[in-house]
Every structure is written in structure tokens, then in C-alpha cells.
C-alpha positions as semicolon CSV with decimal commas, in nm:
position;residue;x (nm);y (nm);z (nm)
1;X;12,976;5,613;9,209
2;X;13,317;5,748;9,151
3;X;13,643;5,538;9,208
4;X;13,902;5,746;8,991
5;X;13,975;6,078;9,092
6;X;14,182;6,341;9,063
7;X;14,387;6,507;9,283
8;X;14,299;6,868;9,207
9;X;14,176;7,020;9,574
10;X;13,784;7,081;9,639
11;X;13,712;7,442;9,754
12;X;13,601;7,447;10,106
13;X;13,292;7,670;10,010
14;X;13,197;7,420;9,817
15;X;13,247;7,141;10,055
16;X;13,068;7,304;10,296
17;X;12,790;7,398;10,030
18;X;12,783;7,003;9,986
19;X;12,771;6,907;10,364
20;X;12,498;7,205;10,408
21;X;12,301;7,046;10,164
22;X;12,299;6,711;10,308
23;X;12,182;6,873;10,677
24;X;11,885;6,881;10,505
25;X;11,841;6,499;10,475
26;X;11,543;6,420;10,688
27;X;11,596;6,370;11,085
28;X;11,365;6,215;11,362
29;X;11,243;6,489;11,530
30;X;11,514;6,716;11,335
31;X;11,773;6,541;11,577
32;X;12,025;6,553;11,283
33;X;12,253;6,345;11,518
34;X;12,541;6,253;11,247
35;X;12,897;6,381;11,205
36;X;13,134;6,401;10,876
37;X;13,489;6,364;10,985
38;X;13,675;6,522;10,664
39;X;14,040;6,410;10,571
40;X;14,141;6,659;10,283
41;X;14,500;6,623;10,023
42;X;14,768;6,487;10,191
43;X;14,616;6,433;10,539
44;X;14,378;6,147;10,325
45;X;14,684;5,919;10,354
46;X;14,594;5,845;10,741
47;X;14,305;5,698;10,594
48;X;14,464;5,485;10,353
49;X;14,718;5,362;10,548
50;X;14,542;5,264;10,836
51;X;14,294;5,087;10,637
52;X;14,481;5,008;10,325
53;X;14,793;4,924;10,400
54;X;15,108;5,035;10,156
55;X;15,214;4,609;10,123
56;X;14,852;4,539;9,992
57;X;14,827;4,858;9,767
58;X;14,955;4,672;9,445
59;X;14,680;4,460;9,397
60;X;14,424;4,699;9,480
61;X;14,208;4,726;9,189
62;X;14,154;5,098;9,240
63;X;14,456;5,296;9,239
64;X;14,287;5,641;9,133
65;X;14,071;5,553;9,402
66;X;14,361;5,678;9,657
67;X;14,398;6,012;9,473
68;X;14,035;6,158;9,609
69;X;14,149;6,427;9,788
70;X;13,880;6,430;10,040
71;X;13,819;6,129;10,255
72;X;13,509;6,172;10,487
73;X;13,377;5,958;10,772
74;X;13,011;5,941;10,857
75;X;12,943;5,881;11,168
76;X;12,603;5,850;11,372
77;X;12,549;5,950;11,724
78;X;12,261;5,744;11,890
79;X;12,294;5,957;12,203
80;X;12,188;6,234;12,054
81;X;11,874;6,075;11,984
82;X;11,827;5,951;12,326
83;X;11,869;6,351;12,432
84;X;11,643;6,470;12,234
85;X;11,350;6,207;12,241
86;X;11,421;6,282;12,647
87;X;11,326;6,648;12,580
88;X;10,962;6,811;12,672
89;X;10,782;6,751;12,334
90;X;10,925;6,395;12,272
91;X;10,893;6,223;12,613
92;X;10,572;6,063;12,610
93;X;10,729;5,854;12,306
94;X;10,953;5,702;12,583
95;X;11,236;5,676;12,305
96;X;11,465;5,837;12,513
97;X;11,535;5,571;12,815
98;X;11,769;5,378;12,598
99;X;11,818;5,273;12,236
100;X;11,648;4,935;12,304
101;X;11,304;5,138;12,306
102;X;11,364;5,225;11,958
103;X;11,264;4,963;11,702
104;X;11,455;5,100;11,448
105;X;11,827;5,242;11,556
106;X;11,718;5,610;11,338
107;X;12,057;5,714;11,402
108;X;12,173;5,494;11,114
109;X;11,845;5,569;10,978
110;X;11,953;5,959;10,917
111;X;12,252;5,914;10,941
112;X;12,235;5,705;10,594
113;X;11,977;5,950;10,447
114;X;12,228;6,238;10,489
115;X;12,514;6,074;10,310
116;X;12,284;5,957;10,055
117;X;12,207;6,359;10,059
118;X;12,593;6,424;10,054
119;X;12,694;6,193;9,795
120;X;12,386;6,392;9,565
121;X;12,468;6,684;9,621
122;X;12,865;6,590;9,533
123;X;12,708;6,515;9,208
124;X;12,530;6,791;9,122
125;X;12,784;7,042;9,124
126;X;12,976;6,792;8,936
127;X;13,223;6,670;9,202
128;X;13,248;6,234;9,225
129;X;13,174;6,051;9,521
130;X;13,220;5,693;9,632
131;X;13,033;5,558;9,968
132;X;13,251;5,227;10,054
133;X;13,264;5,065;10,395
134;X;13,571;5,076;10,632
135;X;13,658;4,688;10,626
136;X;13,932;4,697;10,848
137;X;14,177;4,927;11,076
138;X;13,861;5,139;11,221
139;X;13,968;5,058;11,556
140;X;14,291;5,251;11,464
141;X;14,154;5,485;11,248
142;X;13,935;5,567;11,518
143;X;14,211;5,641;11,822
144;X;14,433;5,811;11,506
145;X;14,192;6,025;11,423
146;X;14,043;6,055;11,796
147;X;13,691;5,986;11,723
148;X;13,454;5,941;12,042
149;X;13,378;5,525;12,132
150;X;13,021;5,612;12,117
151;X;12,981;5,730;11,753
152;X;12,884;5,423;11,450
153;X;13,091;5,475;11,187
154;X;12,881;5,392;10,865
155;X;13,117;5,449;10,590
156;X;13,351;5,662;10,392
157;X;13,327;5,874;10,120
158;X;13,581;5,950;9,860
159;X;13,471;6,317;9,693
160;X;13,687;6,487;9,426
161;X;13,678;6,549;9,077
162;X;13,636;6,267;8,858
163;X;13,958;6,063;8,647
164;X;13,760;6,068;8,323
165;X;13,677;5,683;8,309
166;X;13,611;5,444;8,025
167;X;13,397;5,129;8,045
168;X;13,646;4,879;8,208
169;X;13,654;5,102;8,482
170;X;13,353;4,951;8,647
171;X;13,359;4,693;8,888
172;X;13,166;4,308;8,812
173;X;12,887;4,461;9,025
174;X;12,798;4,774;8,786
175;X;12,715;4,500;8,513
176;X;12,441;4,395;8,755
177;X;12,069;4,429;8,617
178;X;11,842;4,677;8,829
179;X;11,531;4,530;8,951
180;X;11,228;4,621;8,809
181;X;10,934;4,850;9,016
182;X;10,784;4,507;8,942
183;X;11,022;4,339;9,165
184;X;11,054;4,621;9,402
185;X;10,700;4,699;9,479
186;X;10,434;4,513;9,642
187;X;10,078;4,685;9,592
188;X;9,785;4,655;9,858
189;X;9,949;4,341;9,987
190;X;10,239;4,159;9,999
């Protein structure tokens, strides 16, 4: 994860490259019900200042942070699952009355597996990416930037090309030991 950038623009051909790699994030029943709401160079600062806020900017730890020139929202659309689990060959599942019938919400599901998708394939052709949550403001973000009531927002991403960083750069969580497979995995039983 990326949280210096710089502000040099991202092609769109590659951005799109990126986001067309991600549609290929697995899908229940290929639904592919998320969205990526891109804010790009100077339209980034309705981002910031609806959720970070020009008064609170001098303490914020990550100032290179605000120089990503892209800014992307994820967003996942459960109704699109309930349409398509309502179609011909996924009826009999019944997963389309309501999202109550579904024990796990796969919206967030996919939606989560594409920006894990996106934020890979930002890396590979050598572009940084930061997934952060949106703390506070969404409700204005959301009329500013006239996103639909129905949609879960499940993050932001910050894409550009990387601030080269040194080692004080990272935050107290980076220093953070990994867990073991040991620790992770559970073999034949629990």
C-alpha cells in the first residue's frame, strides 16, 4: 500500500486496462454488481474536502497522500444481485426475494474481490494504490458526487505513481508481524 504519490496524471488506457482487469475478480453467478466512481487531478479535491477537511489537513500524517491523482470509490450494488439470482437459471436458489435470503451479502463479497483485483493490477504495471475507508462526510460525498442511496460504498482508493518512500514512511501498523500459515490455517478440523 501506497500513501505518497505523485501528481503526474495516469493515462486513461491504462486506467481502464486496470479497472478491466479487476472485472475479472470472481462474481456470484458473474453478477459483477460493483461500480468504481473515479475522481481524477484536480476534481480529487471533492474528495478531500468533503472528507478531509482543509482545518484538519495539518496534522494529517499523510500529506503526499492528497497528491494521488486518482481517487476511486467502490461501490457494491446488492440489487443487482437480487436481479439476477431472480433470473431463469438462478431462481430455484430463491436468492433473489430479498437480501435477507442470502447468508452472506456477496455484493461486498465481489465487490471486495474486485478491488483487491484493482489494487493488483495498479501494482503490476507499477502504478501505487492505497484501499482506506471513507470515515466521515460519505453522506455528502455521496449527494456531491450524486451517487444512488442504494449502492454500499466499501472504500477508496488512492492510485498514482508512487513518492519514492523511505522507511519512516510507514505507518505503526506496517511494523506489525504477519501471522504464520500456522496461525492461519486449521487442517481437517478446527
Amino acid at each position: 500500500m501506497v500513501r505518497s504519490f505523485r501528481t503526474d496524471p495516469v493515462a486513461p488506457d491504462l486506467l481502464e486496462r486496470i479497472v478491466e482487469l479487476a472485472s475479472r475478480a470472481p462474481s456470484a453467478g458473474k453478477t459483477q454488481g460493483w461500480h468504481f466512481l473515479v475522481l481524477q487531478d484536480s476534481q480529487t479535491s471533492k474528495f478531500w474536502d468533503t472528507t478531509l477537511p482543509v482545518a484538519k489537513r495539518s496534522s494529517f500524517r499523510w500529506k503526499h497522500l492528497l497528491d494521488a491523482p486518482i481517487i476511486g470509490l467502490v461501490f457494491a450494488d446488492a440489487d443487482a444481485y437480487l436481479e439476477r439470482y431472480s433470473q431463469a437459471d438462478k431462481s430455484s436458489t430463491g436468492l433473489g426475494e430479498s437480501e435477507e435470503s442470502w447468508p452472506t451479502p456477496y455484493w461486498t463479497v465481489d465487490a471486495s474481490f474486485a478491488t483487491m483485483s484493482l489494487l493488483l493490477a495498479a501494482h503490476d504495471v507499477g502504478l501505487g494504490a492505497l484501499f482506506f475507508g471513507v470515515f466521515s462526510g460519505e453522506a455528502e460525498l455521496r449527494e456531491l458526487l450524486n451517487v444512488p442511496k442504494d449502492l454500499q460504498l466499501i472504500g477508496a482508493v488512492a492510485m498514482g505513481w508512487p513518492l519514492k518512500q523511505n522507511s519512516t514512511d510507514h505507518g505503526v501498523s506496517a511494523k506489525r508481524a504477519r501471522r504464520k500459515p500456522s496461525q492461519i490455517m486449521h487442517l481437517n478440523k478446527w
